[in-house]
N, C-alpha and C positions, 0 to 999 in steps of 0.2 A: 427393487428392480423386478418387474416382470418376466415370464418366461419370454413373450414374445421381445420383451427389450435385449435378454441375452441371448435371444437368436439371431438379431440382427448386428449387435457386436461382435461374437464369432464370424459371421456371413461376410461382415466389412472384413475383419480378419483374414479372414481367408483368402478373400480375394487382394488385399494388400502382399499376402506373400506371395499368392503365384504373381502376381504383376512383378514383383523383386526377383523375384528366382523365376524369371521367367527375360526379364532386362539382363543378368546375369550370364543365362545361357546364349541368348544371343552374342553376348560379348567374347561368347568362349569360338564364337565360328571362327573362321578364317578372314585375314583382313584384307581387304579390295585394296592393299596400298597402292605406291605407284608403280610404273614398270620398273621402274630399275632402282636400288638402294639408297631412297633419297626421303624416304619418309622418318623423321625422327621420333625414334621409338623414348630413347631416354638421352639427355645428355647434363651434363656437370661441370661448371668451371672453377669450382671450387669459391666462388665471392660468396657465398654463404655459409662457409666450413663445410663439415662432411657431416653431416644427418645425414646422406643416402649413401654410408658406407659403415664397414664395422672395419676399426682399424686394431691393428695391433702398435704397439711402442715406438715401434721406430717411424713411424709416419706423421708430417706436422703440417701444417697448412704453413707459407710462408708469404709472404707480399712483397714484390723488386716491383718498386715504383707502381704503377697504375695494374700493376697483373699479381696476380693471387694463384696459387699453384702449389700442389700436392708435393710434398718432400718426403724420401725413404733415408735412412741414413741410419745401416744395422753393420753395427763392430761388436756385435754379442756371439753367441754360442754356434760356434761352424755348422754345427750339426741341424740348425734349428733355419728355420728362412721366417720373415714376418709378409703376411698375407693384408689384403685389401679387399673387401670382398662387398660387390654391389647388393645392396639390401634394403632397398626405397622402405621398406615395415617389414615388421618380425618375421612374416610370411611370404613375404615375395622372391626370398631365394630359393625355397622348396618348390612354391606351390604356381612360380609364373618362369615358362620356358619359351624359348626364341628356339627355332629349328634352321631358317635360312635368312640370315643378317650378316651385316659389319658389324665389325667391335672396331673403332676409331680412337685413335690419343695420342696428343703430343708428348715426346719425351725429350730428356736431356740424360743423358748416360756417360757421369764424370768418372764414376770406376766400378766394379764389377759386374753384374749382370740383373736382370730383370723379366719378369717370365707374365706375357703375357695369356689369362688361362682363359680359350675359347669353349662355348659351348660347359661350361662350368655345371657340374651336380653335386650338390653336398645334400644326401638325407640317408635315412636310417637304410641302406642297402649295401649289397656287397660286390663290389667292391664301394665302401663308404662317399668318398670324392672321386670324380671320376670327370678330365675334362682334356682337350688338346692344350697342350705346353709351348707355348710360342716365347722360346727364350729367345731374349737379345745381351750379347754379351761384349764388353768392351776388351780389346786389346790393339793398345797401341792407337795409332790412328782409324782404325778398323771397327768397325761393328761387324761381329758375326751373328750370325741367325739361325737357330734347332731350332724344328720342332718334333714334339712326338707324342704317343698317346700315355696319359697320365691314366695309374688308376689299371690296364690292360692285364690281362691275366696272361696274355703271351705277350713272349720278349716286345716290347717298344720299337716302332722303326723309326727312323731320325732318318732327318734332311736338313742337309746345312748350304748355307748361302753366305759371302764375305763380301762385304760392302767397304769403300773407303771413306775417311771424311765425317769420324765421329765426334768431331766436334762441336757443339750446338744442339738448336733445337731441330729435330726430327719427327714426320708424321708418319704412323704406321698404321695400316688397312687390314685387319683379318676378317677375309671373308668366304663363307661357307654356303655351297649348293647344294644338298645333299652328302654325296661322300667326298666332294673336294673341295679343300680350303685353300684358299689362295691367299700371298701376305703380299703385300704393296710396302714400298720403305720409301718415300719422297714424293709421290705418285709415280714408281715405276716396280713393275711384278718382279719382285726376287726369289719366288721358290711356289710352285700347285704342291702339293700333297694331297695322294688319295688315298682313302682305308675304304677295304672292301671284306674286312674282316671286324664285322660285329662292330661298328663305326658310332659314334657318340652323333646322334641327329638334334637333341635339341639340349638346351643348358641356359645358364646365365655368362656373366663374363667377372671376371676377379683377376687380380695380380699382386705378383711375390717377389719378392727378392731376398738373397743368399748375404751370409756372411760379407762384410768385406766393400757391399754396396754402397752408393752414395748416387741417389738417382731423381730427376723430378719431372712429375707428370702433371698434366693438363690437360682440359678442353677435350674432354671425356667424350663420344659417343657411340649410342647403338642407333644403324639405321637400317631401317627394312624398305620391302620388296613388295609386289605384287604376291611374292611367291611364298610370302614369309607369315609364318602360324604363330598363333600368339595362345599357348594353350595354360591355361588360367583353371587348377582347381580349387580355388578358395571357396568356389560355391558351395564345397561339401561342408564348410566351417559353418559359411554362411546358415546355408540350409538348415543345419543340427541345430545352430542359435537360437533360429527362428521358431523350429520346433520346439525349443525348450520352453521361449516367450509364451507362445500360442497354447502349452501346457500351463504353463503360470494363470496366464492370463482367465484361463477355462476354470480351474479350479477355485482362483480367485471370485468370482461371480458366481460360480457355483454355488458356493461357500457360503458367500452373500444371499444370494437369492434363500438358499435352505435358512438359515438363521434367520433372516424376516420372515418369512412364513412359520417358522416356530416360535416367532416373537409375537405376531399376528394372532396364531392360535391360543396361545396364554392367555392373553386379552380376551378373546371372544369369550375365553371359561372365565376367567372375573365378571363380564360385563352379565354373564346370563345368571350368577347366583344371585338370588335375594338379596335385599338390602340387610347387613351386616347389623346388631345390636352393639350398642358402641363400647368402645375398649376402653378398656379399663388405664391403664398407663398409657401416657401421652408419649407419640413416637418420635424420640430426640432422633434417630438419623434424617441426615440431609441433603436430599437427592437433588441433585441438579439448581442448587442455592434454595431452595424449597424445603421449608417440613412439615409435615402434617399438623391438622389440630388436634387438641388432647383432648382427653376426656370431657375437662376440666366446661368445656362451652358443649357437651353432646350433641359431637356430630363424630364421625367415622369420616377416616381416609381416602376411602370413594362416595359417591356422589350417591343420592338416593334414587327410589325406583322415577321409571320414564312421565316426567310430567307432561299436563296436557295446554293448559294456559302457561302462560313464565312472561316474565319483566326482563330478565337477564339472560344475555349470549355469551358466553364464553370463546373466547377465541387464543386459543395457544396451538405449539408446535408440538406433534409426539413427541419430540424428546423432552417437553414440561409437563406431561401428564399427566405426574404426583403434585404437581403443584397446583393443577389445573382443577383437578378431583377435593384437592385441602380447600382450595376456595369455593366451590359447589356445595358439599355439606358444609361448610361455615355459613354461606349465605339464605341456604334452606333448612338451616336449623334457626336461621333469626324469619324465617319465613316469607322470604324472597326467592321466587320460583326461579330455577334457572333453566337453561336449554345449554346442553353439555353433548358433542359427538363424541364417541360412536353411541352411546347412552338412550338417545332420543333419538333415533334414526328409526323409523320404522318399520318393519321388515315388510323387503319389498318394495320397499320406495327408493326412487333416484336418488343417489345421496348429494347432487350437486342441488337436484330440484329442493329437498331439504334444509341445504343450509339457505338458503335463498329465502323460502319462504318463514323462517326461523327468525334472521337478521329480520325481514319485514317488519315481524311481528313485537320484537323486542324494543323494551324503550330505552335500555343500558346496553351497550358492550362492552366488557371485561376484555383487555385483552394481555395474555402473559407477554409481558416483553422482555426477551434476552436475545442471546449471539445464534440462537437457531432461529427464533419468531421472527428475530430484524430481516432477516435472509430467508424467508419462507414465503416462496410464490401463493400459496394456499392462504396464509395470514393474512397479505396484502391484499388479494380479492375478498374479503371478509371485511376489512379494513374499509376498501373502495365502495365496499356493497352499503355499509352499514351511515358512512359520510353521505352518500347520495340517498339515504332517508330517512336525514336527520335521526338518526337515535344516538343517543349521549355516549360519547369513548372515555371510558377512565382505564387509563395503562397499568398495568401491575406491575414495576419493575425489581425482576430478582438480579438480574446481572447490570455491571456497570459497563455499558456499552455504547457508545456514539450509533447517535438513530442515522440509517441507510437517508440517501436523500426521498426515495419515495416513503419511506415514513415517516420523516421528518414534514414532508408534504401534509401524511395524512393523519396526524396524530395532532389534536390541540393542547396547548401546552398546560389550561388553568387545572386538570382534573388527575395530574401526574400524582401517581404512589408510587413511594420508594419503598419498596419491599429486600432489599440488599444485606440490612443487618440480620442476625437473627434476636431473638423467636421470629419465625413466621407468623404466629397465631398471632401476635398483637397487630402487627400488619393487617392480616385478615379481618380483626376485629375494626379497625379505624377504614376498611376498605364495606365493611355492613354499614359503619354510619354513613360514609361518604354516599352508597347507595341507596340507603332509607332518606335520604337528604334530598338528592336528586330526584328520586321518583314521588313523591310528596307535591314538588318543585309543579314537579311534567302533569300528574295529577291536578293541580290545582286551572295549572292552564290550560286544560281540558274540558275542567265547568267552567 
């Protein structure tokens, strides 16, 4: 990858997250609801269980006939009450607040009491939870109604309301303007309450119930206002993620880019030393299904100095270039000229105008076929160049791979070598006859 290609990957980057963190902040304004408390912020009927709740034990989903509905039913420890608490994902009870809403639910209250918590905060502060206590509590035929500030560091003030005709299902309305909350029980207002003393202005909503209860709720909701904020800081999560990504992501290319350029310059110190006197021990390792030739036919592991005439082009993928190099001095030590990149590039010259006029000139192409050459745009136009003027394609195949369909197009089938088992060298050697074969062939039909 180029610098210029990792400048434009960051660039796109960049501008992908301010576009997100920028959709985000908008989301944090204020919302244009409607005038009056009629826009459904969230609601729940329970016909899909409770994923948007964190329950404790005593809470069960139930179903009487066609209706589905939340059940409490806690004869455990006096001291303890079991809680409900709204939590659409792990973050949304921290990190997303309602300041002017209803909190709406059907109840049935068969025996002791139930506490509806408005404006709800549970996070790392102090006082820890902190939310208005809207109990309703059963006695006798009567529902009675507190509420008071949960959580307050001075005494708690309470307001109570007595309602008759607790039998059945009941709707209850808690709803907040600022510093006064007002509760509706049937659609009629049974109690305002104001704090004007350091007042809980925004929260979520949850509910609890005590010892001794037996209670069941439904048809959940919160509905907002024209007036009604909807303050969302998940984007600081957001934000840090994306940072971290956008660091990944940097280092990652970075990385890349540097390691090709020092894979790059290795090469260029091989290609510019003299042609090597040949080695003595033939090199058993096997790079990329490839080995070298040995001694044994004198030639060396790379290719000899830059020829001027050549019969033969070479065409493989950098990542065959050991193998690419074994068959070069294999076929110019039996004395068939090759044309090898980066080798015979001349300095100074186009290297596109090169391989072009190279293919032209060649009467054979060699080409390494494996799982990088089948998938190699660069191989294919070498491929295309070399069909459209007539020069002879014999395939050298090291890997066992099903040909892409444009190779399959441009490869003829009668000149295939299977180069897959090892030694290589014997390969290499039956791939000189197949060449002295063909160019004799081409030769002949030339006088």
């Amino acid at each position: 990858m180029t610098a210029i290609g990792l400048k434009r990957i960051l660039i796109i980057t960049a501008i992908i997250t301010i576009i997100f963190i920028s959709s985000i902040a908008l989301g944090m304004a204020e919302e244009n609801l409607s005038q009056y408390y009629d826009k459904v912020l969230f609601s729940d009927e329970f016909e899909h269980g409770t994923s948007n709740w964190e329950l404790t034990q005593a809470w069960r989903v139930t179903t009487d006939g066609n209706n589905t509905y939340l059940v409490g039913e806690y004869t455990g420890d006096k001291a303890k009450t079991n809680w409900v608490i709204w939590n659409p994902d792990p973050l949304r009870l921290r990190l997303i607040k309602f300041d002017n809403y209803t909190f709406a639910a059907d109840f049935k209250l068969d025996s002791g009491m139930i506490s509806f918590n408005y404006r709800d905060v549970n996070e790392p502060s102090y006082p820890p939870n902190r939310h208005y206590s809207v109990q309703v509590n059963r006695a006798g035929n009567y529902l009675t109604i507190d509420i008071n500030k949960n959580g307050a560091l001075t005494q708690p003030t309470y307001t109570q309301a007595r309602v008759p005709g607790a039998d059945g299902w009941h709707k209850i309305e808690i709803t907040g303007r600022g510093t006064e909350i007002q509760v509706q029980l049937d659609g009629k207002l049974v109690m305002t309450y104001v704090d004007e003393h350091n007042p809980y202005l925004a929260g979520g909503a949850a509910f609890e119930i005590p010892h001794g209860t037996l209670v069941a709720v439904d048809n959940i909701r919160l509905l907002g206002g024209a007036d009604t904020t909807v303050t969302d800081q998940r984007y600081i999560i957001y934000l840090g993620f994306l940072l971290v990504v956008i660091v990944i992501i940097s280092i990652v290319f970075g990385l890349n880019y540097y390691l090709k350029k020092r894979r790059a310059l290795k090469v260029s110190k091989v290609e510019s030393k003299p042609t090597q006197e040949a080695q003595a021990p033939a090199i058993k390792a096997q790079m990329n299904g490839a080995m070298a030739i040995p001694d044994a036919q004198k030639a060396t592991s790379e290719p000899g100095p830059r020829v001027v005439g050549h019969d033969v082009f070479i065409s493989y993928s950098h990542d065959d270039k050991p193998t690419a190099d074994a068959i070069c001095a294999g076929l110019e030590a039996e004395g068939i000229k090759c044309w090898i990149a980066p080798r015979d590039v001349l300095p100074g010259a186009i290297f596109q105008e090169a391989i072009i006029d190279a293919i032209d000139s060649s009467s054979i192409m060699v080409v390494v076929y494996s799982s990088k050459s089948n998938n190699s745009p660069h191989v294919v136009r070498e491929l295309s160049r070399a069909v459209s003027k007539d020069v002879i394609i014999i395939p050298f195949r090291i890997e066992d791979v099903p040909l892409s369909k444009t190779m399959e197009y441009l490869i003829s089938v009668p000149h295939w070598l299977d180069a897959i088992t090892p030694p290589v060298e014997m390969h290499i050697s039956e791939l000189v006859r197949v060449a002295k074969v063909n160019l004799d062939i081409k030769r002949k039909k030339s006088n």
